[in-house]
N, C-alpha and C positions, 0 to 999 in steps of 0.2 A: 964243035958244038957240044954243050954242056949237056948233059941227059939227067943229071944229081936233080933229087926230088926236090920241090920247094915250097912253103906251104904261104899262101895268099888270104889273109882277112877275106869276110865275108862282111858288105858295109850294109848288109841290110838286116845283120844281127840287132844291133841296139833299139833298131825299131820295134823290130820284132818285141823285144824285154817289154818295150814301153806300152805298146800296145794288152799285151799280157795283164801288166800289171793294171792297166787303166780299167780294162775288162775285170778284171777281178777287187777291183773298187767300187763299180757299179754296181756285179753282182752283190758283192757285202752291203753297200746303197738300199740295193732292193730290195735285199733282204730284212733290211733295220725297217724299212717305210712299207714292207707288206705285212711284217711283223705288227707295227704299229698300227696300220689299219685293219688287220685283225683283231689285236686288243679294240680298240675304239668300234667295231661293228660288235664285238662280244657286249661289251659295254651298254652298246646304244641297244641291243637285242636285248640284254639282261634286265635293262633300265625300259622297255616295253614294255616287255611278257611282267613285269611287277608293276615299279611305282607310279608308271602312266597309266593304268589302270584305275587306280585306287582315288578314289574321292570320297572326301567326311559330310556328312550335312548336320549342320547349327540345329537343336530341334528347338521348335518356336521360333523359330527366327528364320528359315529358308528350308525350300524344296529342293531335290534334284528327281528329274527326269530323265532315264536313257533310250536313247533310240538307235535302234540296229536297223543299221544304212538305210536311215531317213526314217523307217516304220518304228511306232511307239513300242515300250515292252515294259516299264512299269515306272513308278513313282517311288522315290525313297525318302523321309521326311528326316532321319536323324541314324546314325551310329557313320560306320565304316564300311564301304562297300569294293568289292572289284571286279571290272567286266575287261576284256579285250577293249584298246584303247584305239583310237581313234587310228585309221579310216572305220575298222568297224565296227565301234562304237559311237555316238557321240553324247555328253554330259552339258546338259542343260540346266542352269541354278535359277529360281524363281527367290523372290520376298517376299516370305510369308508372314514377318511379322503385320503390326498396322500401317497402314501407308493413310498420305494425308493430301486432299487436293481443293483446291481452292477457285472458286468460281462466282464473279461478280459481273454484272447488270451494273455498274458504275461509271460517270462519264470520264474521259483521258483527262486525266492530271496538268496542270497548267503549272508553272511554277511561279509561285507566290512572288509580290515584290515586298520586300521587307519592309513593316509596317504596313501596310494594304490590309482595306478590311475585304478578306473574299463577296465578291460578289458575283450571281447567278447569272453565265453568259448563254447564247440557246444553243440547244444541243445538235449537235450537227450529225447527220447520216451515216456510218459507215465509219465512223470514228468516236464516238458516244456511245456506251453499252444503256439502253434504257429498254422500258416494260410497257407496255400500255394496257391499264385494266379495263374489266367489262363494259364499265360507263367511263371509258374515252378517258381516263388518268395516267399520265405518266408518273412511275416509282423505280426507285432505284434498289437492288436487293445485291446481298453478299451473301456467298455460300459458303462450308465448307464441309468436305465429305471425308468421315472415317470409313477405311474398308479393308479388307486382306483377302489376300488370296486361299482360296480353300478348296477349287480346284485345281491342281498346276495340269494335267492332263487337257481338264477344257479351257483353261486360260491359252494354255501352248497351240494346242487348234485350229481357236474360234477368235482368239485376241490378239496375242502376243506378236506386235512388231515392235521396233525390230527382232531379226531372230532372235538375239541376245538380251532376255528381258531386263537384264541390268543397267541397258544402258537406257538412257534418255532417248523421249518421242522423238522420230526422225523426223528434221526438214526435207520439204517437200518443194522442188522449185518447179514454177510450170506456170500454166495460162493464170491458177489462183492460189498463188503460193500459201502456205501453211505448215503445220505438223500433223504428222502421222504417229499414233501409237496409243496403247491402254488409255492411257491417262486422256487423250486426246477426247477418246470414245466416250469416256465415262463423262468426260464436261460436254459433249455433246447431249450425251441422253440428257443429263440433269438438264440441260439449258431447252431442251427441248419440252421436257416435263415442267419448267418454272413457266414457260410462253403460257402453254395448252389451260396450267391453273389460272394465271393470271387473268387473262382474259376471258375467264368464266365469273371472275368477283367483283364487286364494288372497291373503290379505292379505303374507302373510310373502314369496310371490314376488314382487310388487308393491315392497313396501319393501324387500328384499333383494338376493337372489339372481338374479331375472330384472327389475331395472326397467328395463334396455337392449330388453329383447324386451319389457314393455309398452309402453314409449312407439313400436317400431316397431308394433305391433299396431294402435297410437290413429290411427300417421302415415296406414298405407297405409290403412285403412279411413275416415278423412277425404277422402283423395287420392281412393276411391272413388269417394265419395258426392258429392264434390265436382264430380269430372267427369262424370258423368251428367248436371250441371246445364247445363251447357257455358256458363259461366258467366265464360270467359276469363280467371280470376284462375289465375294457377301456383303455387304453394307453394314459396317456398326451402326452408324449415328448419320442424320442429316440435322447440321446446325445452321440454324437464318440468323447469323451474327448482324446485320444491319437492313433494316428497309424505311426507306425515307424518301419523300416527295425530291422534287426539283429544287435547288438552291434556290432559285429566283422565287419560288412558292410556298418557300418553307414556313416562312411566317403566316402567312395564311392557312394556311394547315396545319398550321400550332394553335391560332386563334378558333378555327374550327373545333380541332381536337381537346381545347380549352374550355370552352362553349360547350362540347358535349360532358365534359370531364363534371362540370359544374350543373349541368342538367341531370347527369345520373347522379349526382350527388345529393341534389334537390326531390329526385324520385326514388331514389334511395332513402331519406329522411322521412318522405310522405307515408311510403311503406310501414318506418319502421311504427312512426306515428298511427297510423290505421291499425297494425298489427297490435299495438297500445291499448287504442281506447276500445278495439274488439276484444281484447281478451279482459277489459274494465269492466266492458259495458254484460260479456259472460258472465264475467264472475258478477257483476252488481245483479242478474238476471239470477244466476244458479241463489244468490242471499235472498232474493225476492221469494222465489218459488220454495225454499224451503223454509223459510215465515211463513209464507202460505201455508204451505203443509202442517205447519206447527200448528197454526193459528188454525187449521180445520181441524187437524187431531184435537186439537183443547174446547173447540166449539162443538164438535159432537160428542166429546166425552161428558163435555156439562148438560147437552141436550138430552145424553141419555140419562144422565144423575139426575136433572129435574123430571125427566119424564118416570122413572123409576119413583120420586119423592111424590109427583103429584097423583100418581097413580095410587100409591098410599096413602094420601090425603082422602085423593074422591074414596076409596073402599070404607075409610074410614068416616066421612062423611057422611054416608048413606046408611051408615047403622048410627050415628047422632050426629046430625046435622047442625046442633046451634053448639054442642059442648065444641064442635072442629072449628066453628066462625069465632066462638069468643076467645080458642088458644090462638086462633091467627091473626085477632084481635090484639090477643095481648101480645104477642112474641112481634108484631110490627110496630106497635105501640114500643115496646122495650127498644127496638132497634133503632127507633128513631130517634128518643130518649137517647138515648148510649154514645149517639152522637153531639149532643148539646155539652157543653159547660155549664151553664146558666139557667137552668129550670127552678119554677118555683112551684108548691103544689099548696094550694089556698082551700081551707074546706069552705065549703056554700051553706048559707044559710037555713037549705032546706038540706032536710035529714039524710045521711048518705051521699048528697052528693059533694064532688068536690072542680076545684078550678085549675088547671095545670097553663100557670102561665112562661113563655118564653120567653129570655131577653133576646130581643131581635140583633142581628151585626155586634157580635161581642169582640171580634178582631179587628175594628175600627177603635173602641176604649182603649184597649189593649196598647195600638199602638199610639195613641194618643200620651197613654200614662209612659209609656217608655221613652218618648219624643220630649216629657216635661223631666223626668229625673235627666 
């Protein structure tokens, strides 16, 4: 029997290596992808704590809002701001410039047949946007509304659906389907404020003569109801771009509207006429009474100059009564004289006296001789 040592492989050496080396690829493995996901959490931590923070706001042109988990904490209109980002924070952007919404009383649209002269079909229920005024008239009215947001606080509140006021009123599906949101509200109020006016006026005031004081009627009573809501939207402007009868009636209510057009025109002209011959017939009145005046100022002033002259006559009369008869003898004598062309003065036969004869109508000769040359 042999006893010399002898040495035997071990076959479960190479496994072993392999295994070694497998484990020690992993761990370098792990080590690259913990590595890795520790950059990338440093990263995504770094990119928190800063620029998910940080939001700009447009000034005049949009708000932001922030609120710490869920509760309000202030309004920011313009520069660069940073709070802890969202879960606890969250950034809310509003448009603050003007926004613009459009609302009509109009019946649904039919599409034309080319060449077709449109004509006025009746308005059906529930599909026809129409008015009906105080005395029983159907009109048709278009709106539209400037307005902006000036509070973003009570807008975010009291208004703003959806959450996100950027986006468009949400569809609403259910028993009466619709939209929901700002815009939805504000055509509601106004449409509610056009009913309540309308049906307090006459149609012809309406299309005529007062539609400056309907449309303020529609404004302030919008403006109302609106602010009660405190719903932080302001109203620039309420414009009534169109109001107009029924198509099928329009010509009738152009011939009315015509008819009155031509009547106020009529009594417009009679006015102006009245206004005329009264400020004529004033002034031919104010000429009259200051003739008059004239004509009393000249007639008393002569009554005083003859009562002054006669009064000196009679003083003088009564200290010689025949020398005052014979100067007013001769001085009427003269004046009558003074007036003749044609006097002759014939002495008479008896002594002293004499004849003073007159040719009678000497302006008949006259033009006799002129009529012969």
């Amino acid at each position: 029997m042999d006893n010399s040592n002898t040495t035997v492989d071990n076959p479960r050496e190479p496994q072993d290596s392999l295994y070694d080396a497998g484990l020690k690829s992993l761990v370098k493995s792990l080590r690259i992808v913990f590595l890795f996901l520790v950059i990338i959490i440093l990263g995504m931590l770094i990119r928190f704590l800063t620029l998910e923070g940080y939001f700009h706001v447009k000034k005049s042109q949009e708000a932001v809002i922030v609120l710490r988990f869920g509760k309000y904490v202030d309004t920011f209109d313009q520069g660069w701001h940073w709070f802890m980002p969202y879960p606890i924070h969250k950034f809310i952007t509003f448009r603050t410039n003007r926004q613009v919404l459009k609302v009509n009383f109009m019946p649904a649209r039919t599409p034309a047949v080319p060449g077709s002269v449109p004509q006025g079909k009746p308005l059906v229920p529930g599909r026809d946007a129409y008015l009906i005024t105080g005395d029983a008239n159907i009109i048709h009215t278009e709106w539209v509304i400037n307005y902006e947001i000036v509070n973003p606080k009570d807008y975010y509140l009291n208004t703003s659906w959806p959450p996100n006021p950027l986006d468009d009123d949400q569809i609403e599906t259910g028993d009466i389907p619709g939209t929901r949101g700002p815009q939805t509200m504000l055509g509601a109020f106004l449409r509610d404020a056009v009913i309540q006016v309308t049906g307090t006026m006459k149609v012809d005031a309406i299309l005529t003569r007062q539609k400056l004081a309907y449309k303020d009627r529609v404004y302030n009573l919008f403006c109302k109801n609106l602010a009660q809501m405190r719903c932080g939207i302001k109203i620039i402007s309420l414009d009534l771009n169109n109001v107009a009868p029924p198509l099928s009636t329009r010509d009738a209510f152009t011939a009315v509207t015509n008819a009155g057009t031509a009547a106020a025109a009529l009594v417009d002209k009679a006015k102006e006429y009245q206004v005329r011959e009264e400020n004529a017939v004033q002034t031919r009145v104010a000429q009259i009474l200051a003739d008059a005046t004239v004509y009393k100022t000249e007639v008393v002033s002569q009554s005083r100059a003859d009562s002054v002259y006669f009064d000196r006559i009679y003083k003088e009369y009564r200290r010689n009564p025949e020398t005052v008869l014979m100067a007013l003898y001769n001085n009427t004598l003269s004046d009558v004289l003074d007036k003749i062309d044609q006097k002759y003065i014939i002495a008479g036969r008896t002594e002293g006296s004499q004849q003073v004869r007159i040719k009678i109508n000497p302006e008949l000769l006259k033009e006799q001789a002129n009529a012969k040359d």
